[in-house]
N, C-alpha and C positions, 0 to 999 in steps of 0.2 A: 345834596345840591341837585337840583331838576334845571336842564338846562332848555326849557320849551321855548322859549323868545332865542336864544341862540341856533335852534334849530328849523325856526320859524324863517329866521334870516340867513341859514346855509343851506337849507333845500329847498329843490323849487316843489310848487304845491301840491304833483302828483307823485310825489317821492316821497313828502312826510303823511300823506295819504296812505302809500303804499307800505310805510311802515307800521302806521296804524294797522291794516288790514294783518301785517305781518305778527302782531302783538296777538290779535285776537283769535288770529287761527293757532296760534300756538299754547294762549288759554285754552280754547277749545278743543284741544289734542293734552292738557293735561304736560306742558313742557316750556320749559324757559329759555329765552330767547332775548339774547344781547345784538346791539350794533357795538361790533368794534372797527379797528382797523386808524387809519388815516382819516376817517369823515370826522372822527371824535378829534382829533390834531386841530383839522383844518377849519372845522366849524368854530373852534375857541381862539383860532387865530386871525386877527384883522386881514384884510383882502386877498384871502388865500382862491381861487377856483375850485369852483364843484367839482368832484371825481364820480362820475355816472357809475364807478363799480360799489354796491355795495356791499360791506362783509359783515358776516352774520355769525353768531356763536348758537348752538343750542344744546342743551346739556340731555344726556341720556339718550345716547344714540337716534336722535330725535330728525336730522336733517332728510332723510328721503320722509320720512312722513310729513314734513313740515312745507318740505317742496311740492307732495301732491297735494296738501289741500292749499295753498297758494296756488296753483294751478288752478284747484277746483274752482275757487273764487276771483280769480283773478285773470284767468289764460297766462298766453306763455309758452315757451318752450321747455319744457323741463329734462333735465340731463342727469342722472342717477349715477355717482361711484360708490357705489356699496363698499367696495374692498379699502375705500381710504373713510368713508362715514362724512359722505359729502356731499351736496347735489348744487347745480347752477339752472336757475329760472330767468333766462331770455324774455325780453318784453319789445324790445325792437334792437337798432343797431348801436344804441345807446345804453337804453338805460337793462341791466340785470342786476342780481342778486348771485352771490357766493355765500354758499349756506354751507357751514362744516360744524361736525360735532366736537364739542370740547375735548381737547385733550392734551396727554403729556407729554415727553420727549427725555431720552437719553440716548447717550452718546458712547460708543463701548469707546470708542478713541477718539484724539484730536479729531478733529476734521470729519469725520466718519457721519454718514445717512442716520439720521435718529433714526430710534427704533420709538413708534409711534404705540401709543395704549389711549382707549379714552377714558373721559376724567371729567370734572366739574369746572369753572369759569375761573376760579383762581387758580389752581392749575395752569388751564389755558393761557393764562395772562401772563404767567411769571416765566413762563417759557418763551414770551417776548424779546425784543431786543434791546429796549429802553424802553425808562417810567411812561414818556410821552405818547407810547403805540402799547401801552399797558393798561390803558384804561375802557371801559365798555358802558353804553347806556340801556337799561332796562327798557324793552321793548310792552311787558307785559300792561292791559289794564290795570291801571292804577298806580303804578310806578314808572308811566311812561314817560320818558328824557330824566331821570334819577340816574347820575352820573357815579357808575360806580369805580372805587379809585383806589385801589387794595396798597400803591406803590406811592404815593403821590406825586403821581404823574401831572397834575393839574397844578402844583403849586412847583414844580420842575419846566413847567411851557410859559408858566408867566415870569422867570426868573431865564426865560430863554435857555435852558441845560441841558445836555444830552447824557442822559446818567442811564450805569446799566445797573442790572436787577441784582447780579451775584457777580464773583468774582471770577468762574469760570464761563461767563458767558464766550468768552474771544478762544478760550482757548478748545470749548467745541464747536467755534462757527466762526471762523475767521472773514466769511462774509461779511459778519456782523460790524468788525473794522473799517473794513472798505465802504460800507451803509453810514459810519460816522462821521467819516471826512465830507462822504458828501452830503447827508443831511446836515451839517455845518453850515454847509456853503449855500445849500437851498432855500433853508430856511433863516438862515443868519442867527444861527445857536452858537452857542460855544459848546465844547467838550470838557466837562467836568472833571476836575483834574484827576481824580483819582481816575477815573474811566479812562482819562488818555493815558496815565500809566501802565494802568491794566494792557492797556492795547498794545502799549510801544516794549512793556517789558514782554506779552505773549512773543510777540513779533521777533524781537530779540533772541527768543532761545533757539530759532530757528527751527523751529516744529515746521514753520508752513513756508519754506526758502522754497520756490520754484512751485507753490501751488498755485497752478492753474485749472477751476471749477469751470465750470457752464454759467454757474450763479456769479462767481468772482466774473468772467468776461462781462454780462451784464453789467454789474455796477463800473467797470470799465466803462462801459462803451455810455451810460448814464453819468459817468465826470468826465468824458471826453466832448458831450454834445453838450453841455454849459458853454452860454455863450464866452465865456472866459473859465477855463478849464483850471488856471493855474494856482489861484487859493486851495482848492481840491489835490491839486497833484503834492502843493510843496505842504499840508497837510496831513498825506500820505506817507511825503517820504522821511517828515521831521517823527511820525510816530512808527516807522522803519515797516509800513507797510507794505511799500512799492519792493518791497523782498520777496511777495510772491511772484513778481516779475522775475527779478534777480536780483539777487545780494549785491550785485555788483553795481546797477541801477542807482545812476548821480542825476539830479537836477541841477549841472553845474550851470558856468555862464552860456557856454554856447546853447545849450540846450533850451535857458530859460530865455534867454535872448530870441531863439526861434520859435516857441512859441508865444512867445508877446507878437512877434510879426506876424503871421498868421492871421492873427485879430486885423489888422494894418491891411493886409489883403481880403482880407472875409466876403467886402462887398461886391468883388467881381466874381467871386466865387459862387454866390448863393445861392447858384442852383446846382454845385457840387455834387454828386453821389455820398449823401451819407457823410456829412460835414467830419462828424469824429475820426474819419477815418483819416483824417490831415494831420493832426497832433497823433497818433498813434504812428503815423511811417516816421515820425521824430522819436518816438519811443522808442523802435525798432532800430533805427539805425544807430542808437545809443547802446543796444545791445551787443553782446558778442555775437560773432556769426555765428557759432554754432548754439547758442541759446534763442536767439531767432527762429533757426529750422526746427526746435524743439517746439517753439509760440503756434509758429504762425498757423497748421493746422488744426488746431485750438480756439481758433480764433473766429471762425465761421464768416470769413470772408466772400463777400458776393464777386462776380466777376468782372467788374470794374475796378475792384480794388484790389484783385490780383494781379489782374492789369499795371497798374498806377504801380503797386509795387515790386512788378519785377522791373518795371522801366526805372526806377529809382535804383534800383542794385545792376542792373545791366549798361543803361544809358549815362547815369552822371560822370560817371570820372571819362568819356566818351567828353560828351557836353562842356564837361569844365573847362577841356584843353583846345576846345575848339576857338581859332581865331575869328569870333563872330565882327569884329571890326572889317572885316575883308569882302565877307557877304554882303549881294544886295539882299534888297527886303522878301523879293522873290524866294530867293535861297533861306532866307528866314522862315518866309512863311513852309517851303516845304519841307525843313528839316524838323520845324516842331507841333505843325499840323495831326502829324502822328501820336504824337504825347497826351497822354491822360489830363483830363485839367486838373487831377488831385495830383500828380508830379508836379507839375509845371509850379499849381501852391509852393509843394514842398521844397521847388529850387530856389523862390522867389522869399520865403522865410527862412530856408535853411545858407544861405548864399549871397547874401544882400550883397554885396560889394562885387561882384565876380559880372564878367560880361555876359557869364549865364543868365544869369538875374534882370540885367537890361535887354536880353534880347527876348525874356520871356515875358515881361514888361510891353514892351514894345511889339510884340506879335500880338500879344491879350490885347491890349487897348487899343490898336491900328491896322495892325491887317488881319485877324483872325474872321473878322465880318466883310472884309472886303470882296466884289468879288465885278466881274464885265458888267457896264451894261447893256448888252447886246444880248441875247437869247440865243439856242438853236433855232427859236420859231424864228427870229432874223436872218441865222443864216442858211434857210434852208430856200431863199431866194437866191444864193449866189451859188448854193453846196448841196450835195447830195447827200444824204443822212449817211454816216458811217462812221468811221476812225478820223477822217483826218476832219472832219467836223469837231470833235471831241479834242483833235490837236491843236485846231485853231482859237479854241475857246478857255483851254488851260493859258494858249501863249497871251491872247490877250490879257489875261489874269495877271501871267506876272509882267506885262507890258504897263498895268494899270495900278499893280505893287509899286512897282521903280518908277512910277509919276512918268512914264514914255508915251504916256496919251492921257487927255482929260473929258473926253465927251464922248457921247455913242458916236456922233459923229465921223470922232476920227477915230474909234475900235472900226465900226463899217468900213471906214476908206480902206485902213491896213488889214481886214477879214478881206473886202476884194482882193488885193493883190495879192495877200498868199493864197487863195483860191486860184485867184489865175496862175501863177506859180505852180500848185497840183493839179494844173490842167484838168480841174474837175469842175470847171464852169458850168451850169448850163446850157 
């Protein structure tokens, strides 16, 4: 099957160009040359988006030669790993090429780094992780977009399936799992039953209880940043996946309850640090504590979200017992001014009912923008630059919280008289 009208209609014109170019420097080098990867997925699937990376097979240790003479004909930045039989050709900040030489993979144990050999295009392929990303197109003259499909993977993407290749695929790549729930939910496949058995009986023997990868964190933090995370997670935890978290790891009601809300708050949030990190401090405090200090260095947390969550383990049960009915707004505003806005989420979906939740409510949406409007450049006609400038301007603030004044006007009136007050008139 030669898919040229299909890929006529998923690349744009200087990309099937450049795969042309790609086909014929690799004739002219005497070597064959596939596009695999996701382009092949996403081109056979209705309104999927372009992926500017493209990936490239070439058989017989062929990829640094294949990247310099693309280079030659083409420009480019070209980038050489001899030691893996790989090279990357840069064309701007968009579009490149990942060019790797065929090859195979085995695994001395569960979980364990393959030990890589290269090899020919089936090979390559079946080392895959499902039919769907098992398929490659013939780049060469004359067999160019000839769709080749060793697994039938093309009659698996029109039947929408996610089907794996062998029966040990989960059990040396438990990544491989955590990659199914959520191309499930991405692309709106199912999981082919036997495959989800595969998965939930690997998961089961408890080979990978408490495995936490670099790769696994990824596909975390890629079902965390779904705009609705939770088809993914409770997909996870029905094929006993979320055990590399921990065994212990329940999607009960409160949990699922908190993150439905989350969604319910999203839109004042949207300029959050790194959205996923909100449904992940609900993970976490779902955890036992001492399996927590075991994650969370693991987890490559930037420093807002270490932030956000030590205030969650040190401030809430602080927070919860406070009698926020008592406070004015003033006191509202400066007790939670301090708080990360990824806590503040996390009280307002983890706490719905509690006066925590209304006062964090109520700070977000009303006073957290509030602020005088008088200026220092105002009152540096009644005040002299210093401290108690700086004190007069915080008071007006919370004067202007608890509704005790409503115009510049009368912030000016009550700035003169405590000026005059610090006798520091001019």
């Amino acid at each position: 099957m030669k898919l040229i009208r299909s890929m006529q209609a998923y690349f744009p014109a200087e990309v099937l160009e450049l795969l042309h170019h790609v086909g014929e420097s690799a004739a002219a080098l005497d070597l064959r040359v596939f596009l695999i990867g996701g382009s092949i997925r996403d081109l056979l699937l209705p309104h999927r988006e372009f992926d500017w990376d493209i990936d490239l097979v070439v058989e017989h240790r062929g990829a640094e030669a294949l990247g310099q003479e693309m280079q030659r004909r083409c420009g480019g930045q070209l980038q050489i790993f001899e030691q893996y039989g790989t090279a990357k050709l840069k064309f701007d900040q968009r579009l490149h090429l990942d060019i790797a030489t065929a090859r195979t993979e085995t695994y001395a144990h569960p979980g364990a780094n393959p030990k890589v050999s290269f090899s020919d295009l089936h090979a390559d392929l079946i080392r895959r992780d499902f039919t769907i990303n098992a398929m490659a197109i013939a780049l060469l003259p004359g067999e160019f977009g000839e769709l080749i499909d060793y697994f039938n993977g093309y009659q698996d993407l029109e039947h929408r399936l996610l089907r794996t290749l062998h029966e040990n695929k989960f059990r040396e790549d438990p990544v491989r799992c955590w990659r199914a729930c959520r191309l499930q939910h991405a692309l709106s496949f199912q999981i082919e039953s036997q495959t989800a058995q595969l998965i939930s009986e690997t998961m089961q023997t408890g080979i990978f209880d408490r495995f936490f990868s670099p790769r696994i964190r990824t596909e975390l933090r890629k079902v965390l940043s779904f705009a609705d995370p939770l088809p993914s997670l409770l997909a996870l935890e029905a094929l006993n996946v979320l055990r590399c978290l921990d065994p212990e790891l329940r999607l009960n009601e409160n949990l699922l309850g908190a993150l439905n809300r989350l969604e319910q708050w999203e839109p004042w949030f949207a300029e959050a640090h790194d959205q996923w990190a909100a449904p992940l401090c609900l993970l976490l405090e779902a955890l036992s504590v001492p399996r927590r200090a075991e994650l969370i260095p693991h987890l490559e947390l930037n420093q807002h979200q270490v932030r956000s969550w030590e205030a969650i383990v040190v401030q809430t049960e602080k927070m919860l017992a406070l009698n926020w009915k008592t406070l004015k707004p003033h006191q509202v505003y400066q007790t939670l001014k301090p708080i990360p806005d990824l806590t503040l989420w996390f009280w307002l979906a983890r706490f719905p009912e509690s006066e925590l939740a209304q006062a964090a409510e109520y700070f977000w949406g009303e006073l957290r923008l509030s602020k005088p409007e008088i200026s220092g450049h105002d009152l540096k006609t009644i005040l002299k630059p210093g401290p108690q400038m700086r004190e007069i301007l915080e008071k007006l603030h919370h004067f202007r919280l608890d509704g005790l004044v409503h115009s510049k006007e009368e912030e000016f009136a009550l700035a003169q008289k405590w000026a005059q007050e610090l006798k520091e008139v001019l």
